[in-house]
N, C-alpha and C positions, 0 to 999 in steps of 0.2 A: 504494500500500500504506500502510494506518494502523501506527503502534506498537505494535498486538498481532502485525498479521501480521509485520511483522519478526522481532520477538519471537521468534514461533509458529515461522519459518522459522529461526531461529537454533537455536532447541533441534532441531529435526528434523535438521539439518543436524551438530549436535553430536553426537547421536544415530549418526549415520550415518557420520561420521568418525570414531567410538569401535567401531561394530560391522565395520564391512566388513573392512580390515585385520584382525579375527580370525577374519572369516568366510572370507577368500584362504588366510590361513595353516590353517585347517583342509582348505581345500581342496588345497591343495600337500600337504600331510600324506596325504589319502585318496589323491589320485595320483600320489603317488611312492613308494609303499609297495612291497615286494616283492611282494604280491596282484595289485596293479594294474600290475606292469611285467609279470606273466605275461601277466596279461588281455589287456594291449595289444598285446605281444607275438602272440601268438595271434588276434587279431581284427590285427591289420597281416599275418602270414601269408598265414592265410584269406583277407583282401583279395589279397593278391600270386596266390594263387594262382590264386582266379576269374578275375583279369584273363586271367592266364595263357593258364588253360583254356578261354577264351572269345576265344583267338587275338593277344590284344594282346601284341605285342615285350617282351622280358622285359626292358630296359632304359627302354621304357615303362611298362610292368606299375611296374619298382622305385619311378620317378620318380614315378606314382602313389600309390605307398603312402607314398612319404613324407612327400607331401602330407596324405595321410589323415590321419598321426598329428598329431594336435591339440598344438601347444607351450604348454600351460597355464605351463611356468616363466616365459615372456616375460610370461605375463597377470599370475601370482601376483607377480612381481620389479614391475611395475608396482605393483598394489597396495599389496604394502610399502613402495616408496616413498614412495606417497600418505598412506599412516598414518604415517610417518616425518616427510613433510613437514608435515603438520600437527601433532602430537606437537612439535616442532620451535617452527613457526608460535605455537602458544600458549604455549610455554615464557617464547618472546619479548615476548609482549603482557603475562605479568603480571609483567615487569620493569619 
């Protein structure tokens, strides 16, 4: 790599550690909303119940659905870390 691609590679990369951390926390926001615990709510049901109804053991069927529901906080808590650690990271460097 020459001087520009570095360069080139540093601001995207600047870029992208300024956007994503508010791109997670918008996301945590849209899936933790009262809208979104109904929805999910409702669509993890509906799962439990098909399993159900289509003969699977209901402590099966549960164990299933709880897989189903997707744990975005573990994703989003990541991410803010990441914006955190770099927020952080550059604090440092222009000391």
């Amino acid at each position: 790599m020459d001087v520009d691609d570095v360069d080139e590679l540093k601001a995207v990369l600047d870029v992208v550690s300024d956007k994503v951390p508010a791109l997670l926390r918008g996301l945590r926001d849209i899936m933790y909303s009262p809208e979104s615990a109904e929805n999910m709510a409702a669509a993890v049901a509906t799962f439990y119940k098909k399993l159900v109804d289509a003969g699977i053991p209901k402590e099966d069927a549960l164990d299933m659905a709880r897989g189903y529901m997707i744990n975005l906080r573990d994703l989003v808590g990541e991410g803010m870390k990441f914006g955190r650690h770099n927020k952080h990271n550059d604090d440092k460097e222009e000391d």
